[in-house]
Jmol script that loads the backbone (N, CA, C; Angstrom):
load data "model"
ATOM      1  N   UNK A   1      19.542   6.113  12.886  1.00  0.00           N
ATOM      2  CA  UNK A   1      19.768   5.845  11.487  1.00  0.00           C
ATOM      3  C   UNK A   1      19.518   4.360  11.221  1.00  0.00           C
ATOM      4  N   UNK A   2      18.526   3.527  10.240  1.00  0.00           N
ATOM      5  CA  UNK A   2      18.474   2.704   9.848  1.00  0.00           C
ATOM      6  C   UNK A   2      19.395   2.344   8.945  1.00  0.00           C
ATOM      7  N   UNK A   3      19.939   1.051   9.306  1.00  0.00           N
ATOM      8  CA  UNK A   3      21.453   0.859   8.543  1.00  0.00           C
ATOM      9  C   UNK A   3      20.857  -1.007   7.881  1.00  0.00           C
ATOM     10  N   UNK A   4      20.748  -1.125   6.914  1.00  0.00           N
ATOM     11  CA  UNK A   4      20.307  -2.148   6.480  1.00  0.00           C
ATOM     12  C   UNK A   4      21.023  -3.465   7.245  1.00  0.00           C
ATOM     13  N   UNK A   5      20.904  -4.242   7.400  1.00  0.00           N
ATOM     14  CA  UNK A   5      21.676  -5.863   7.418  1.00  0.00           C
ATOM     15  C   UNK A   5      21.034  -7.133   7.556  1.00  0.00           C
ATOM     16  N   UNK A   6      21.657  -8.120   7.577  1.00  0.00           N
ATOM     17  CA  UNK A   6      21.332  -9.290   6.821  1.00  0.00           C
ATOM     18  C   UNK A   6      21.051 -10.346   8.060  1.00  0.00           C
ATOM     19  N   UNK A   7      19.805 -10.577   8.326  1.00  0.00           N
ATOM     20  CA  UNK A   7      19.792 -11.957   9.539  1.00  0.00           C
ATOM     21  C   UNK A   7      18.796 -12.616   8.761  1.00  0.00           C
ATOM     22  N   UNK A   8      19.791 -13.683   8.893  1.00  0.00           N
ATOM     23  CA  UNK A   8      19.112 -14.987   7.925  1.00  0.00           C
ATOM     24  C   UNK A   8      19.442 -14.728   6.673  1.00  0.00           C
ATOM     25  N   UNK A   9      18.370 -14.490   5.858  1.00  0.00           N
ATOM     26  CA  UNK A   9      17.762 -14.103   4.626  1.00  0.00           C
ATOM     27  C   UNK A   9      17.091 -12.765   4.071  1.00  0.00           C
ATOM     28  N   UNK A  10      16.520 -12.924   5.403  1.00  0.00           N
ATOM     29  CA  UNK A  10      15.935 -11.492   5.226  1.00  0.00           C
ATOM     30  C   UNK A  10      16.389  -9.866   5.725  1.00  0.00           C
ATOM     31  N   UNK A  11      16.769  -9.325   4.646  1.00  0.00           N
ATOM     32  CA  UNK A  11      17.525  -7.943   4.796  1.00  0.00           C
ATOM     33  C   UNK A  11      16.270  -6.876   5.463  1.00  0.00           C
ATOM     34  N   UNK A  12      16.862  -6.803   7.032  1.00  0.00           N
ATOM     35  CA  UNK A  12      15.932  -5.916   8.054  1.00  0.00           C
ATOM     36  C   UNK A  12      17.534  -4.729   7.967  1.00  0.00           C
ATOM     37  N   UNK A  13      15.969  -3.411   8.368  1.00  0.00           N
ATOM     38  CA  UNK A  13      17.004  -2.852   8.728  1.00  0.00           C
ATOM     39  C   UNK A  13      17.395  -2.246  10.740  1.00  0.00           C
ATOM     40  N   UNK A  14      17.875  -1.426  11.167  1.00  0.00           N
ATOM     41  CA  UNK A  14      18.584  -1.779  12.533  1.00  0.00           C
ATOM     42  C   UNK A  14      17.387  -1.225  13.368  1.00  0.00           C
ATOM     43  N   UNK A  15      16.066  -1.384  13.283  1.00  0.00           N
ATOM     44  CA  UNK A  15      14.821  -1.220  13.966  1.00  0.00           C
ATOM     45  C   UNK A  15      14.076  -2.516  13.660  1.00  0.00           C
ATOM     46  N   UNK A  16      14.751  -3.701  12.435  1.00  0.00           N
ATOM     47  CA  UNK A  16      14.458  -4.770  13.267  1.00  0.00           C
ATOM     48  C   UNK A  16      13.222  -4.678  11.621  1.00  0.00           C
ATOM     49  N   UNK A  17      12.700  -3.697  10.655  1.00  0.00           N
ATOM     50  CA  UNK A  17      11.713  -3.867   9.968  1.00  0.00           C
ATOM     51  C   UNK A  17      12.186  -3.849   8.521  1.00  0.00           C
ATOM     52  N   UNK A  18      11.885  -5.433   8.050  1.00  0.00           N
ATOM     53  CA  UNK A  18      11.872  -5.736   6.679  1.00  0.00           C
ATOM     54  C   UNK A  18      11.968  -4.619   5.796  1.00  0.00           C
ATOM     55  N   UNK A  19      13.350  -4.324   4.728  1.00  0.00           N
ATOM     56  CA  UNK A  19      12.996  -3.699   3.936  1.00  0.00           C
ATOM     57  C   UNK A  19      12.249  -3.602   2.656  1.00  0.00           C
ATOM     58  N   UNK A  20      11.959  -4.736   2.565  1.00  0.00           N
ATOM     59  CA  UNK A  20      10.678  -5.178   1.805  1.00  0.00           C
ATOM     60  C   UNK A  20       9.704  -4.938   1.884  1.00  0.00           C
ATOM     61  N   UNK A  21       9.409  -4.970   3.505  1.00  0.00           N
ATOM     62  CA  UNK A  21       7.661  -4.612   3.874  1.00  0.00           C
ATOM     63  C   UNK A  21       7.930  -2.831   3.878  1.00  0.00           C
ATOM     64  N   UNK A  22       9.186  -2.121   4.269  1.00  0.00           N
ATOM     65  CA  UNK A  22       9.292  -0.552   3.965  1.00  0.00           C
ATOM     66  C   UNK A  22       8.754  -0.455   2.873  1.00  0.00           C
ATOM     67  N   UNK A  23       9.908  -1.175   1.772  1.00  0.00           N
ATOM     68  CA  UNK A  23       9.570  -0.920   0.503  1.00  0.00           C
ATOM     69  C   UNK A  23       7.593  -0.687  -0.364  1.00  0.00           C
ATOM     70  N   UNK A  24       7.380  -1.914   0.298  1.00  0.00           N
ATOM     71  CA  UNK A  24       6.357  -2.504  -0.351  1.00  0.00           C
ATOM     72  C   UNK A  24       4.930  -0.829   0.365  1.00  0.00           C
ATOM     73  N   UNK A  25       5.367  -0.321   2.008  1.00  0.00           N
ATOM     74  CA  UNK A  25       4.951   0.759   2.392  1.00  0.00           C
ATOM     75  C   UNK A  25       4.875   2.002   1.757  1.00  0.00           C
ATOM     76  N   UNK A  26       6.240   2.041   1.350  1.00  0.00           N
ATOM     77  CA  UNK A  26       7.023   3.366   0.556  1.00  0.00           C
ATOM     78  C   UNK A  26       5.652   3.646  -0.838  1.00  0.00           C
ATOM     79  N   UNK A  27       5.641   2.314  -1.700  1.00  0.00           N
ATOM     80  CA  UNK A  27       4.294   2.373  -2.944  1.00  0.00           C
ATOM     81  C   UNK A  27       2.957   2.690  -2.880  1.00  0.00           C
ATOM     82  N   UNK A  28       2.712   2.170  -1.539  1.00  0.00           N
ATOM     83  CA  UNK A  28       1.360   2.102  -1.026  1.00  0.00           C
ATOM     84  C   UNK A  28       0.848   3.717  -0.514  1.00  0.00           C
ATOM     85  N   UNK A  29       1.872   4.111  -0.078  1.00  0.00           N
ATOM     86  CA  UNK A  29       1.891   5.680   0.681  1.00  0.00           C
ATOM     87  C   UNK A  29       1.851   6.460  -0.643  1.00  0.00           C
ATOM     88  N   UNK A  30       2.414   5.966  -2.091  1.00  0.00           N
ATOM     89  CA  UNK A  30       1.843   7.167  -3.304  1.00  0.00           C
ATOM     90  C   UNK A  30       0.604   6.906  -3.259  1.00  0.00           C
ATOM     91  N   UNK A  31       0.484   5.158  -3.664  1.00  0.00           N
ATOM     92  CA  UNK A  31      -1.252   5.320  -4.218  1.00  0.00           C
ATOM     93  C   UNK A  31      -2.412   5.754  -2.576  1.00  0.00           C
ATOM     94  N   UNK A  32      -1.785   5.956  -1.598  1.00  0.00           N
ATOM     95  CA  UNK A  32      -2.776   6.043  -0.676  1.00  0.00           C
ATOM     96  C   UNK A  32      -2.718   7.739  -1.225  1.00  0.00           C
ATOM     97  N   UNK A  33      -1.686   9.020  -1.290  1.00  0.00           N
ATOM     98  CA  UNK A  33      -1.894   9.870  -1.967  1.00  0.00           C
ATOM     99  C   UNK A  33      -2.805  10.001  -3.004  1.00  0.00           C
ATOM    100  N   UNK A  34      -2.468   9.618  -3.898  1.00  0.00           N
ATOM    101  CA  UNK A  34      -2.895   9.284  -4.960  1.00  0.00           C
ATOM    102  C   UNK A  34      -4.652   9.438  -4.828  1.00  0.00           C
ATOM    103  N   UNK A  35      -4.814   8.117  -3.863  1.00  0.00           N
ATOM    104  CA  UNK A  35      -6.171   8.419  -3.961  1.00  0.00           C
ATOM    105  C   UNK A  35      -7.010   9.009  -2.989  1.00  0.00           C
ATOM    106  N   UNK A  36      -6.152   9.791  -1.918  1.00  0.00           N
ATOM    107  CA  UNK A  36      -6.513  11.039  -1.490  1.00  0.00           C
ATOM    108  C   UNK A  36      -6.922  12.228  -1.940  1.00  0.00           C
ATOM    109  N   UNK A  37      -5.942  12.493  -3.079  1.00  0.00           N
ATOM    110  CA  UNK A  37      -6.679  13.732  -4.004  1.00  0.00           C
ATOM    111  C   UNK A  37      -7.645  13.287  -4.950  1.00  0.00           C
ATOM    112  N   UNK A  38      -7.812  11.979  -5.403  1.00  0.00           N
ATOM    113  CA  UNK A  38      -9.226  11.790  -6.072  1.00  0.00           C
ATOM    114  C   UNK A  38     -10.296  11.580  -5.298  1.00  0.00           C
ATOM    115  N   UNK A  39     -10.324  11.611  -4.259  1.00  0.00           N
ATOM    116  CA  UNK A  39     -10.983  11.456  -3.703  1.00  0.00           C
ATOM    117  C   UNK A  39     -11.772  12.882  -3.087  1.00  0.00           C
ATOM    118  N   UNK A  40     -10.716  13.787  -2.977  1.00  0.00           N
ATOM    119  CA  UNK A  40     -11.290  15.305  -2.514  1.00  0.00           C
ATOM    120  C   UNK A  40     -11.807  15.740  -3.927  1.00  0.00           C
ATOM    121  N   UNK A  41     -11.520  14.969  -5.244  1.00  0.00           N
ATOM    122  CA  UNK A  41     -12.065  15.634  -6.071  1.00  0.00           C
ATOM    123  C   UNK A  41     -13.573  15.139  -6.130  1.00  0.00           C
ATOM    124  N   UNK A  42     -13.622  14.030  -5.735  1.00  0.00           N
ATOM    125  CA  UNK A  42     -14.844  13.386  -6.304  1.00  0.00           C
ATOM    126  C   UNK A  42     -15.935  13.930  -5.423  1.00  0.00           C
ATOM    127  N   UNK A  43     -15.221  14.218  -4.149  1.00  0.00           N
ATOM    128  CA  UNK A  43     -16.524  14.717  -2.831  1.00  0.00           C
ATOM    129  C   UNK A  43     -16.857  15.929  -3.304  1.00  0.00           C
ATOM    130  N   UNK A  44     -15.816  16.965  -3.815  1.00  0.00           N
ATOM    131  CA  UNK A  44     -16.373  18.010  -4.298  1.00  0.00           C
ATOM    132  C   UNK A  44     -17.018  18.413  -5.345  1.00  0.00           C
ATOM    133  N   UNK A  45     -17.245  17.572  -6.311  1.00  0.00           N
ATOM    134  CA  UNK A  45     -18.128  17.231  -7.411  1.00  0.00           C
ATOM    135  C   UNK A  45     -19.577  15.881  -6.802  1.00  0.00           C
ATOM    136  N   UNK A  46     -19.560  15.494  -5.995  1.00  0.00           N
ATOM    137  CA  UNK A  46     -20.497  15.076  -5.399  1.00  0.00           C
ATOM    138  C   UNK A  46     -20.915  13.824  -6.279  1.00  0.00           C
ATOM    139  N   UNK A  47     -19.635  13.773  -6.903  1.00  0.00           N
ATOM    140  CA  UNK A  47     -19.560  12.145  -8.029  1.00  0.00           C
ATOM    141  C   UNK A  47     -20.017  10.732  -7.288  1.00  0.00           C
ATOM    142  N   UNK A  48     -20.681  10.187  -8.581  1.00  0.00           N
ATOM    143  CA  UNK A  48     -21.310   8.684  -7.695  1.00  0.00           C
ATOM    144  C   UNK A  48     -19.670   7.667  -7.039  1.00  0.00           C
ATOM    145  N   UNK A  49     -18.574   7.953  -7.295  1.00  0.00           N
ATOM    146  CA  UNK A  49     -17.756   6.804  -7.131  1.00  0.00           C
ATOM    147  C   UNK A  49     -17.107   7.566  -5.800  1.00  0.00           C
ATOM    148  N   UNK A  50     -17.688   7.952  -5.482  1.00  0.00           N
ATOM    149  CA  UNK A  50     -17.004   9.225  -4.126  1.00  0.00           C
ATOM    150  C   UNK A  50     -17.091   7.724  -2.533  1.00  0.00           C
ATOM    151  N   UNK A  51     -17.859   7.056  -2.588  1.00  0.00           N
ATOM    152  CA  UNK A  51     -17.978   6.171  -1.270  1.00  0.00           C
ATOM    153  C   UNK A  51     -16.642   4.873  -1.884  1.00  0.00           C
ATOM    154  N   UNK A  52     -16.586   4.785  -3.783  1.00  0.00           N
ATOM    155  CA  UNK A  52     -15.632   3.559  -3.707  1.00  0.00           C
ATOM    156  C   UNK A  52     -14.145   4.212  -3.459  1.00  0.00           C
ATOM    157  N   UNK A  53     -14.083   5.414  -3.874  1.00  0.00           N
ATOM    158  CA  UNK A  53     -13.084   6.108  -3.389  1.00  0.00           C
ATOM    159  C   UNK A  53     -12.891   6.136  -2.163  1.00  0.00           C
ATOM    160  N   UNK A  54     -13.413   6.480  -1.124  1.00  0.00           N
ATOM    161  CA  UNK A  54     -13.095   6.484   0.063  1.00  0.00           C
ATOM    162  C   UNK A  54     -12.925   5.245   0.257  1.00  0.00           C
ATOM    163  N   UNK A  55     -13.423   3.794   0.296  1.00  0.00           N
ATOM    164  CA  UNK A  55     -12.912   2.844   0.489  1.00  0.00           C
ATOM    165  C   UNK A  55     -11.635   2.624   0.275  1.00  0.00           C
ATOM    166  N   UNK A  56     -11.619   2.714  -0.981  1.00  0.00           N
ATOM    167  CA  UNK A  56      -9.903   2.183  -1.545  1.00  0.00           C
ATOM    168  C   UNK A  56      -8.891   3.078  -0.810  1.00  0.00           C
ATOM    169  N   UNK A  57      -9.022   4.284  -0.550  1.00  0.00           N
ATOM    170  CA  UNK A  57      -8.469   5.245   0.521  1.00  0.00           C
ATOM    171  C   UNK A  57      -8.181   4.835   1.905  1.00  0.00           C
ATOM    172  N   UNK A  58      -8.825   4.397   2.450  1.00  0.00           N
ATOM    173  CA  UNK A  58      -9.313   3.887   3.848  1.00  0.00           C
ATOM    174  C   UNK A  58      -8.297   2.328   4.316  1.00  0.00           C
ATOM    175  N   UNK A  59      -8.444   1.692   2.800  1.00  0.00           N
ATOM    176  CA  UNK A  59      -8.163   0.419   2.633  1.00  0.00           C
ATOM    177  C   UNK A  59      -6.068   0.413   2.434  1.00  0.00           C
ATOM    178  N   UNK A  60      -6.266   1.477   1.767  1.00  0.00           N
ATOM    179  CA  UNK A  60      -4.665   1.247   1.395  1.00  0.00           C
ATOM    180  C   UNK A  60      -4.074   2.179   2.571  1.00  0.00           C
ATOM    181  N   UNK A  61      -4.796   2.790   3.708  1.00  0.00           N
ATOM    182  CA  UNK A  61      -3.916   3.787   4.672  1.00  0.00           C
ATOM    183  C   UNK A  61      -3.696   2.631   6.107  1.00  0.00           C
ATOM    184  N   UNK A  62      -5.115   1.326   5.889  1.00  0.00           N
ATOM    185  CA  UNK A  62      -4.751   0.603   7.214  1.00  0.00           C
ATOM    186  C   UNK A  62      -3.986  -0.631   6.749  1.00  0.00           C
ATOM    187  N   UNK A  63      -3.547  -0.849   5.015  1.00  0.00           N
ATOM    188  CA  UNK A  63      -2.299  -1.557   4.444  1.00  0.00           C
ATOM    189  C   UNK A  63      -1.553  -0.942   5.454  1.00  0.00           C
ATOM    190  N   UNK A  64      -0.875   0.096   4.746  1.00  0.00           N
ATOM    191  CA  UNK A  64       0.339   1.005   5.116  1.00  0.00           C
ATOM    192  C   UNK A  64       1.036   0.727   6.744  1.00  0.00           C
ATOM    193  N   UNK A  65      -0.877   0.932   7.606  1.00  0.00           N
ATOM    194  CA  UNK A  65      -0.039   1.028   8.742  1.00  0.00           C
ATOM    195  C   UNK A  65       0.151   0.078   9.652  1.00  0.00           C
ATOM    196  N   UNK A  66      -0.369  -1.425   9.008  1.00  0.00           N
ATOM    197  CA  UNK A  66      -0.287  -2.925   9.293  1.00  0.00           C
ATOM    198  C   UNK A  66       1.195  -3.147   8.950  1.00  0.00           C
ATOM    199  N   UNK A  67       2.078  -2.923   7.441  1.00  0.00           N
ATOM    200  CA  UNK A  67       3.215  -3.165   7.007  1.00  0.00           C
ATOM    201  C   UNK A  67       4.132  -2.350   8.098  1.00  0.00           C
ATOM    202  N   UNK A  68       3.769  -1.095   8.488  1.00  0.00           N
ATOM    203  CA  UNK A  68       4.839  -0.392   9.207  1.00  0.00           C
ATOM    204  C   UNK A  68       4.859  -0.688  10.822  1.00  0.00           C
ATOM    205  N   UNK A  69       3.977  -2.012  11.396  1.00  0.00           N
ATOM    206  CA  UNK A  69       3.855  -2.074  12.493  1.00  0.00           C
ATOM    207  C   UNK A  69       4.960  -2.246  12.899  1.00  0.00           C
ATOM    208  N   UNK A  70       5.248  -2.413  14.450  1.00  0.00           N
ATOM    209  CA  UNK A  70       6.311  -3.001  14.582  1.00  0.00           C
ATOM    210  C   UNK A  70       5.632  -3.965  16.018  1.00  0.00           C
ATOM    211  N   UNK A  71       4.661  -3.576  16.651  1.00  0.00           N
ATOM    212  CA  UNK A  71       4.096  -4.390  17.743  1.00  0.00           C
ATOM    213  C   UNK A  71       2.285  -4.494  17.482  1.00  0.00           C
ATOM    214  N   UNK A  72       1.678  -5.520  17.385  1.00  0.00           N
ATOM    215  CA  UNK A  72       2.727  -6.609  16.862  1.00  0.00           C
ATOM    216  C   UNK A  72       3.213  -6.523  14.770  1.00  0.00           C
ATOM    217  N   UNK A  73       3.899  -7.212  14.784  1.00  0.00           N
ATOM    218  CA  UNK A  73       4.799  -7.168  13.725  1.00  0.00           C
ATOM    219  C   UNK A  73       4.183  -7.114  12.303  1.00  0.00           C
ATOM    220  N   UNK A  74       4.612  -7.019  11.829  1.00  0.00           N
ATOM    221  CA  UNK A  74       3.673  -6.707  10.033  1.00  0.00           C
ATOM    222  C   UNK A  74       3.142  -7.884   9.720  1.00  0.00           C
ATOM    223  N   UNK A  75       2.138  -8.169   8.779  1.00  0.00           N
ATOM    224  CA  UNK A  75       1.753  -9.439   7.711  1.00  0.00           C
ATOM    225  C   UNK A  75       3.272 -10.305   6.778  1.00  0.00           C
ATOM    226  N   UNK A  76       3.155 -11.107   6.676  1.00  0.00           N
ATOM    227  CA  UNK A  76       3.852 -11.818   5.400  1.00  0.00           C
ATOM    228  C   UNK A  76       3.850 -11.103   4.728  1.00  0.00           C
ATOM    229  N   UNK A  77       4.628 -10.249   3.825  1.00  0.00           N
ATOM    230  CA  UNK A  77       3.897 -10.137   2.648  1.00  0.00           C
ATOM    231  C   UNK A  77       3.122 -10.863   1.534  1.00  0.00           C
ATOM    232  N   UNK A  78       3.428 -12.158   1.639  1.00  0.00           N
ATOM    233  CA  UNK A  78       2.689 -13.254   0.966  1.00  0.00           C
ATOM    234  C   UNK A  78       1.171 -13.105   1.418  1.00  0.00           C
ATOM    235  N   UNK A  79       0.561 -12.838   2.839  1.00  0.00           N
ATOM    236  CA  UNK A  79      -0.624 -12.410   2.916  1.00  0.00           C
ATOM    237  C   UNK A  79      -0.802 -11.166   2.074  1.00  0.00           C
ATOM    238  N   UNK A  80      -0.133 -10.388   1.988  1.00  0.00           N
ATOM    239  CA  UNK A  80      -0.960  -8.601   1.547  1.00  0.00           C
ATOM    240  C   UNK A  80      -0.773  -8.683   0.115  1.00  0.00           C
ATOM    241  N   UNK A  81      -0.741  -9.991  -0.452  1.00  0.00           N
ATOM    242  CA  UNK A  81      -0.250 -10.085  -1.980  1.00  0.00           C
ATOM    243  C   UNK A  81      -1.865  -9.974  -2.471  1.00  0.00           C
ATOM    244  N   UNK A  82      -2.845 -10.623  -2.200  1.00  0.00           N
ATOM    245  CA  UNK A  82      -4.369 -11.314  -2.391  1.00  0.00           C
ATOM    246  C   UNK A  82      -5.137  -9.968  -2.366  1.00  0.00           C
ATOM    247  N   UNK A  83      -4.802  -9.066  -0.645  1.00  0.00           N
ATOM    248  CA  UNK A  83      -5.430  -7.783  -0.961  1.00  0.00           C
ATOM    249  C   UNK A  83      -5.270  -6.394  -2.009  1.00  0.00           C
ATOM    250  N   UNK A  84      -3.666  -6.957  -2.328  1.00  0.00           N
ATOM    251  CA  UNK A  84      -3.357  -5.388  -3.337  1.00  0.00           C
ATOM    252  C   UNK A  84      -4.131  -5.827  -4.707  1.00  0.00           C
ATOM    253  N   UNK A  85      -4.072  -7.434  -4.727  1.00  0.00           N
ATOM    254  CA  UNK A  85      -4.868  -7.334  -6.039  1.00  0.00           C
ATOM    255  C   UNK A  85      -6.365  -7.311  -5.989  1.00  0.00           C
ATOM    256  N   UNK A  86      -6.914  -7.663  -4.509  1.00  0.00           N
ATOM    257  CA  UNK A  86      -8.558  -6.968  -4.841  1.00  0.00           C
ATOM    258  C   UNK A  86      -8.533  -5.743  -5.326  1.00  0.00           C
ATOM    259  N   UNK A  87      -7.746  -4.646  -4.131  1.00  0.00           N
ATOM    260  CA  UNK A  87      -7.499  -3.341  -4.402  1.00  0.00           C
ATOM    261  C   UNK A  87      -7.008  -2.999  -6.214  1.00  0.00           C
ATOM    262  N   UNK A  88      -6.431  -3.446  -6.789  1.00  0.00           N
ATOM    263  CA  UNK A  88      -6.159  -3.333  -8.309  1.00  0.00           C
ATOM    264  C   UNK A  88      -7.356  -3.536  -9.272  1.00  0.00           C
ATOM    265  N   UNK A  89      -8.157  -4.803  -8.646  1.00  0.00           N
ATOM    266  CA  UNK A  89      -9.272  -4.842  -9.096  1.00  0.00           C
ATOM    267  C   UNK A  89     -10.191  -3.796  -9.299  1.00  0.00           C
ATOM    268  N   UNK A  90     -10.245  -3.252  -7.964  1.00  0.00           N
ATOM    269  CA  UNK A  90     -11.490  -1.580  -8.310  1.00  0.00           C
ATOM    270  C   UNK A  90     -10.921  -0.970  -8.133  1.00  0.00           C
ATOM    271  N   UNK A  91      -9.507  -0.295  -9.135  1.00  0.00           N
ATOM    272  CA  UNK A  91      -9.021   1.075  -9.337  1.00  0.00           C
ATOM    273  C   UNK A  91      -9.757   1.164 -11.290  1.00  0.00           C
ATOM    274  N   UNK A  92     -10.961   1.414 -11.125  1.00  0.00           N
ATOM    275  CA  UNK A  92     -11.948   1.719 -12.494  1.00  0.00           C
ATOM    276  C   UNK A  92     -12.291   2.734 -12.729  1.00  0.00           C
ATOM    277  N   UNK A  93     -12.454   3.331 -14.048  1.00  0.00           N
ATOM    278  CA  UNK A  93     -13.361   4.904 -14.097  1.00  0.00           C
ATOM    279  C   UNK A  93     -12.145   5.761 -13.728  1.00  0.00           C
ATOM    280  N   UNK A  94     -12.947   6.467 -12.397  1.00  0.00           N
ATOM    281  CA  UNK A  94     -11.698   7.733 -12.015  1.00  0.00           C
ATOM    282  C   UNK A  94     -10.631   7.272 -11.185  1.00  0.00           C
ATOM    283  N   UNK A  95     -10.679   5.625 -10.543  1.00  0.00           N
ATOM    284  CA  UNK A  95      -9.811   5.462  -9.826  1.00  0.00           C
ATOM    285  C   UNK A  95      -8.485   4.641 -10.323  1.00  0.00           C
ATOM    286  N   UNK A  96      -9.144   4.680 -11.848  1.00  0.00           N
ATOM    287  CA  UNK A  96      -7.401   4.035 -12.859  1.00  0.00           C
ATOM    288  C   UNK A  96      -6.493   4.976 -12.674  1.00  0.00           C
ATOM    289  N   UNK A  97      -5.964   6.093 -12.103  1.00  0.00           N
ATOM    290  CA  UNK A  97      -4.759   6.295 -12.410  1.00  0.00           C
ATOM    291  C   UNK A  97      -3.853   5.620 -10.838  1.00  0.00           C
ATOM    292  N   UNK A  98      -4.670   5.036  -9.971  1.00  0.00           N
ATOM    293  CA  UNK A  98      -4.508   4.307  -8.558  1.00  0.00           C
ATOM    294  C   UNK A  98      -3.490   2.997  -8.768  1.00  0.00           C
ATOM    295  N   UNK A  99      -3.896   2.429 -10.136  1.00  0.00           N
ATOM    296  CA  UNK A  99      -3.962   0.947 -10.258  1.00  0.00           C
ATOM    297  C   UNK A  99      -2.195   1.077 -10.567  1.00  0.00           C
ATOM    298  N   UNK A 100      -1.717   1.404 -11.498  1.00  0.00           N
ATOM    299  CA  UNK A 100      -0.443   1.453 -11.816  1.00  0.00           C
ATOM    300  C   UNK A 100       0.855   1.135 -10.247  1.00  0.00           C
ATOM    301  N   UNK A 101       0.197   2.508  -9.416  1.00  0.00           N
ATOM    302  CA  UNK A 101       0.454   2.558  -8.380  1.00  0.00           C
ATOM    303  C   UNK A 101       0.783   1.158  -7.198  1.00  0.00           C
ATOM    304  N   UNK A 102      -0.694   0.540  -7.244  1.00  0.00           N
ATOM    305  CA  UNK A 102      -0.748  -0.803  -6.626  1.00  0.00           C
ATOM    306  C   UNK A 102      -0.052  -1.841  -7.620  1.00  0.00           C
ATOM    307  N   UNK A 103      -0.248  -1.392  -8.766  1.00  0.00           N
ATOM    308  CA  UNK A 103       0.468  -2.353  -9.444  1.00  0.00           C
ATOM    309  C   UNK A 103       2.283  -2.765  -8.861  1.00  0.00           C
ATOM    310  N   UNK A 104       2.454  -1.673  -8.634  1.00  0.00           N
ATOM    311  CA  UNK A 104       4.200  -1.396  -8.011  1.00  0.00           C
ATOM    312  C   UNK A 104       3.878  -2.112  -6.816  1.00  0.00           C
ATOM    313  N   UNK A 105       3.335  -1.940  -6.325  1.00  0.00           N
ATOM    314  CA  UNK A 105       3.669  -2.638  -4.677  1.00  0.00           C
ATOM    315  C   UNK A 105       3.303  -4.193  -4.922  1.00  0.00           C
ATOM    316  N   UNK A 106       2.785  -4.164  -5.899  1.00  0.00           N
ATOM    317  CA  UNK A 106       2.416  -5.714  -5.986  1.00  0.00           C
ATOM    318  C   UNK A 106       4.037  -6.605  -6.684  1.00  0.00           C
ATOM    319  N   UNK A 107       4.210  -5.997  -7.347  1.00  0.00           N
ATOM    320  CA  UNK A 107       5.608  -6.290  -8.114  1.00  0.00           C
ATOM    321  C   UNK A 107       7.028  -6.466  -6.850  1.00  0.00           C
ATOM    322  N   UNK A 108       6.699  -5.276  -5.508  1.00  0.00           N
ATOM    323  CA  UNK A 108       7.835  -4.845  -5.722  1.00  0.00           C
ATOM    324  C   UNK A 108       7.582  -6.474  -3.941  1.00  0.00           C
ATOM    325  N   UNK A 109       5.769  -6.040  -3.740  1.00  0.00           N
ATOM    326  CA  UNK A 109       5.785  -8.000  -2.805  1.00  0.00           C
ATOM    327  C   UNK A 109       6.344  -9.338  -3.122  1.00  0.00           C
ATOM    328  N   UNK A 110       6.022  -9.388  -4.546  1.00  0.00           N
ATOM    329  CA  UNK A 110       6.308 -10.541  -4.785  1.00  0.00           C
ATOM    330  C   UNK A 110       7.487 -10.499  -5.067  1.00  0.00           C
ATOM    331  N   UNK A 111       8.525  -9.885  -5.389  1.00  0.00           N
ATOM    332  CA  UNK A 111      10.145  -9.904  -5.167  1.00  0.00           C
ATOM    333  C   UNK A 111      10.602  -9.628  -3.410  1.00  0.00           C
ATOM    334  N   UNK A 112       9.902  -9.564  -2.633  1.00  0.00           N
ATOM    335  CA  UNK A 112      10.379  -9.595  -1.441  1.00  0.00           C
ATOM    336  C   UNK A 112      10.879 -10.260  -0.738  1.00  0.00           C
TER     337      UNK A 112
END
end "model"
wireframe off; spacefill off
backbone 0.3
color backbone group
């Protein structure tokens, strides 16, 4: 059972991993959903944005599993602040309903 507590400043919980960088995981894991199923839609319509889809897909699943490392240890989040907003940048067309999504994890980094 992860039981939150306090060393230093920063509230880890009893595996030792930022609940911030969870948190900031927890957002990233909708929009990596998120743009998993647009993405099966777009391959199956054989749509031109089907390769930026898979990027942004690709991009927010090796976020996810950089934040949830534990060896070696996650990014700053102050680093993964620069990439969620490239990533925000090209959620366009079919991949705006993505952006909201990153928008949260970006909000929920910079309160971390």
């Amino acid at each position: 059972m992860n039981v939150p507590t306090l060393l230093g400043r920063r509230c880890v919980d009893s595996a030792g991993m930022s609940i911030a960088h969870q948190n900031v995981a927890r957002v990233i894991h909708k929009a990596r959903d998120e743009a998993k199923a647009i993405l099966n839609k777009l391959e199956a319509l054989g749509h031109p944005q089907t390769s930026q889809s898979s990027a942004l897909y690709l991009a927010l699943v090796m976020m996810q599993k950089r934040l949830l490392a534990v060896d070696p240890p996650p990014p700053p989040l102050g680093q993964v602040i620069p990439e969620l907003t490239q990533l925000a940048s090209q959620c366009e067309g079919t991949l705006a309903p993505i952006k909201p999504l990153i928008d949260e994890a970006l909000r929920v980094a910079r309160a971390g």
